[in-house]
Structure formats: C-alpha cells, structure tokens
C-alpha positions, 0 to 999 in steps of 0.5 A: 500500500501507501507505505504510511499507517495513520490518518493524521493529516499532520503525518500527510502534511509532513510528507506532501505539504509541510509548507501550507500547514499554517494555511490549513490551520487558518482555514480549519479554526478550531478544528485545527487541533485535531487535523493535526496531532501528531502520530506516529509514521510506521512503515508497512509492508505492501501486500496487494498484487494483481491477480495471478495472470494479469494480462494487459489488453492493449498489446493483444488488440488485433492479436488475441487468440483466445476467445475470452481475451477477444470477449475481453476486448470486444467489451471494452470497444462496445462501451467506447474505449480507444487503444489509448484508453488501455494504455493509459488506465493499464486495463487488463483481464485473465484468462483462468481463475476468478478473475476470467472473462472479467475486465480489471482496471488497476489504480497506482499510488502517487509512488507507483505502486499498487493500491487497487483494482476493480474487476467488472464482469463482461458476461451479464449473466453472472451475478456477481458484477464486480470483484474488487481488491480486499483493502480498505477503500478509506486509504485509497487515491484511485491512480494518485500516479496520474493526479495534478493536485495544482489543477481542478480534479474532477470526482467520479464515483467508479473505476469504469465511470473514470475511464470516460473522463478527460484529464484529472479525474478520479473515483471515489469507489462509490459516491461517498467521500469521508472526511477520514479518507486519504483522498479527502485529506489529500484534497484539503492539503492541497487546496484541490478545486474540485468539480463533482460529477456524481451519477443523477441518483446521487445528486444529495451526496454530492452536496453532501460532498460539497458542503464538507469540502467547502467548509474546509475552503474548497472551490467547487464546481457541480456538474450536472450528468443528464438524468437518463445516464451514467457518467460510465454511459457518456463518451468522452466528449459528452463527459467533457461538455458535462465538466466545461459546463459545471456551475460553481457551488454556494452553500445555497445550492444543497439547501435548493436541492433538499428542499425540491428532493422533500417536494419530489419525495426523492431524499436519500 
C-alpha cells in the first residue's frame, strides 16, 4: 500500500505539504487541533498484487487468440474505449481463475505502486458484477500516479465511470467521500478545486460532498450528468461538455436541492 499507517493529516502534511500547514490551520479554526496531532509514521509492508495472470489488453488488440481475451476486448470497444484508453488506465483481464472473462482496471499510488483494482464482469449473466481488491477503500487515491493536485480534479464515483473522463479525474469507489479518507485529506492539503460529477441518483451526496469540502475552503464546481445516464454511459466528449459546463457551488445550492428532493419525495 501507501507505505504510511495513520490518518493524521499532520503525518500527510509532513510528507506532501509541510509548507501550507499554517494555511490549513487558518482555514480549519478550531478544528485545527485535531487535523493535526501528531502520530506516529510506521512503515508497512505492501501486500496487494494483481491477480495471478494479469494480462494487459492493449498489446493483444488485433492479436488475441483466445476467445475470452477477444470477449475481453470486444467489451471494452462496445462501451467506447480507444487503444489509448488501455494504455493509459493499464486495463487488463485473465484468462483462468476468478478473475476470467472479467475486465480489471488497476489504480497506482502517487509512488507507483499498487493500491487497487476493480474487476467488472463482461458476461451479464453472472451475478456477481464486480470483484474488487480486499483493502480498505478509506486509504485509497484511485491512480494518485496520474493526479495534478495544482489543477481542478474532477470526482467520479467508479473505476469504469473514470475511464470516460478527460484529464484529472478520479473515483471515489462509490459516491461517498469521508472526511477520514486519504483522498479527502489529500484534497484539503492541497487546496484541490474540485468539480463533482456524481451519477443523477446521487445528486444529495454530492452536496453532501460539497458542503464538507467547502467548509474546509474548497472551490467547487457541480456538474450536472443528464438524468437518463451514467457518467460510465457518456463518451468522452459528452463527459467533457458535462465538466466545461459545471456551475460553481454556494452553500445555497444543497439547501435548493433538499428542499425540491422533500417536494419530489426523492431524499436519500
């Protein structure tokens, strides 16, 4: 995993950000004092791997003779990803095991190392639609590797919506965001402006969301996904019109939503 134990932002500030502690403690007030008591940095062994005979999609494309790859590939093509997608989210399957005729997509930390996957199955008839790497998700950035913390990150809620993203993006391996979580802390230490693109059904989470970011003075930005999709749904141009089109968020904008989700009898 991250190679850190703890949840003290102060351990994360130490290591990612020493120089805007004074700036986080001003914005926090009196929350301050438990952001950032000290704890112990203890080194842990990293234990996730990939499952056994993992094999990359993009290098068999035009070349695959097995029919499970082949399956594989033609899933990927029916729900819109290019060559480019494979290489860039590394997405691959296997041909034996639990992980057969499923399609895997692995995250990385900000070291390169191994901290997730999520394998979908591409057979719509096996009961079991995902398996996902047993780690906690509350110590997960999913593919920290390839996030700019200086630019606005774009949240999501899973692995397959991510992959109809542009650049900047990640999931929250659901449509949750606590404040315990590394992601969170990692926003809040960088000051990340965030747009959050949530599926409509999630629409009082993303306030939700919202709320807790903002309180901790992050800009935010919502995106409004059509009711009738999925971001997973969108192609990419569509996802990317959705993002250039998000209206910032003002603390009035969750009270507007609660109260047409109690008229509409739709609060969750």
């Amino acid at each position: 995993m991250c190679g850190l134990k703890g949840r003290s932002l102060g351990v994360l500030y130490k290591k990612y950000a020493p120089n805007r502690l004074e700036d986080v403690k001003k914005i926090t007030g009196k929350a301050a004092s438990s952001l950032f008591s000290e704890e112990e940095v203890v080194e842990v062994e990293e234990k996730l791997k990939i499952p056994d005979g993992f094999k990359l999609l993009a290098p068999l494309v035009g070349k695959a003779r097995d029919p499970d790859v082949r399956a594989a590939l033609t899933y990927c093509n029916r729900r819109g990803l290019s060559i480019r997608d494979l290489w860039h989210y590394r997405i691959g399957t296997c041909t034996t095991g639990r992980f057969r005729r499923r399609v895997i997509i692995p995250s990385f930390d900000d070291e390169g190392h191994l901290n997730y996957y999520s394998g979908r199955t591409i057979d719509k008839d096996n009961g079991m639609k995902y398996i996902n790497a047993s780690v906690p998700k509350i110590d997960v950035v999913f593919n920290d590797i390839n996030i700019d913390w200086n630019e606005e990150l774009a949240l999501v809620e899973g692995p397959f919506d991510l992959v109809k993203c542009n650049v900047n993006s990640t999931c929250l391996l659901g449509s949750h965001l606590s404040s315990e979580s590394l992601l969170f802390k990692k926003i809040v230490i960088n000051q990340t402006p965030i747009v959050i693109a949530l599926d409509p059904d999630a629409r009082t989470k993303s306030h939700e969301i919202a709320r807790t970011l903002s309180s901790y003075g992050i800009s935010i930005r919502m995106a409004s996904v059509p009711e009738d999709k999925d971001v997973g749904d969108m192609s990419r141009k569509e996802f990317t019109a959705v993002r250039n089109k998000a209206q910032s968020w003002f603390v009035e904008d969750r009270l507007y939503n609660l109260i047409s989700s109690i008229r509409s009898g739709t609060v969750i």
